[in-house]
C-alpha positions in Angstrom: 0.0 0.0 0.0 1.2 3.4 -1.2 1.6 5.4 2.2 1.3 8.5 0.4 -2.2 7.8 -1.7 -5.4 8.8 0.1 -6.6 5.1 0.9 -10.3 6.7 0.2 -9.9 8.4 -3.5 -6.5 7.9 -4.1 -5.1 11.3 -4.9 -2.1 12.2 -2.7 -3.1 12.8 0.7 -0.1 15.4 1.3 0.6 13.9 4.7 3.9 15.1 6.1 4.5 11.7 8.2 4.5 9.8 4.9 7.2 12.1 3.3 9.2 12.1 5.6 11.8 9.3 7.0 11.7 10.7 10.6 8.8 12.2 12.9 7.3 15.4 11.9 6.2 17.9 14.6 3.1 19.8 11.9 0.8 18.2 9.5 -2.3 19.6 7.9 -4.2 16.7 9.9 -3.1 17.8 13.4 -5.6 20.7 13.1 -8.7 19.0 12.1 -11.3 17.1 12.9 -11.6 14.1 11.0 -14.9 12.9 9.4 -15.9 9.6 11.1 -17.9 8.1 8.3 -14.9 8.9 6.2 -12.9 6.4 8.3 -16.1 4.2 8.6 -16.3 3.4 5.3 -12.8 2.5 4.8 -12.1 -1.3 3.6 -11.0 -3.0 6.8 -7.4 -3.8 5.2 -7.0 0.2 4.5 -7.3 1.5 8.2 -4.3 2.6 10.2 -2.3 2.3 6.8 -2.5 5.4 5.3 -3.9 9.0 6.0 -6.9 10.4 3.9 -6.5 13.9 2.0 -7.7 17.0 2.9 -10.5 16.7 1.5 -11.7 12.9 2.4 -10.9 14.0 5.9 -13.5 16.5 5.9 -16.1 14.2 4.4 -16.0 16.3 1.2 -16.5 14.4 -2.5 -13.0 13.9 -3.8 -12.4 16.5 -6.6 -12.9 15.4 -10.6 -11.4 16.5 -13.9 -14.4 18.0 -15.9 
């Protein structure tokens, strides 16, 4: 599993943890409050593997090319 891909829509979820090789002390996530029916509908096998994106985190649609 790619660490760095949103395990929800998998667009990069821009986490800081997954870019870098050592703890990070700020990451967008640290401020927010994440959606719980975001994580609730995640595939068993996906949780605690991978953060969401911004936007999956907030329980917003993931964004589309039009």
């Amino acid at each position: 599993m790619n660490t760095r891909l949103c395990p929800c829509c998998g667009q990069s979820n821009r986490c800081a943890q997954a870019d870098s090789e050592t703890a990070v002390e700020q990451c967008w996530c640290f401020s927010i409050e994440v959606d719980r029916q975001a994580l609730d509908e995640l595939p068993l096998e996906t949780r605690d593997r991978a953060c969401l994106c911004p936007r999956c985190a907030q329980g917003l649609r993931p964004e589309t090319a039009d």
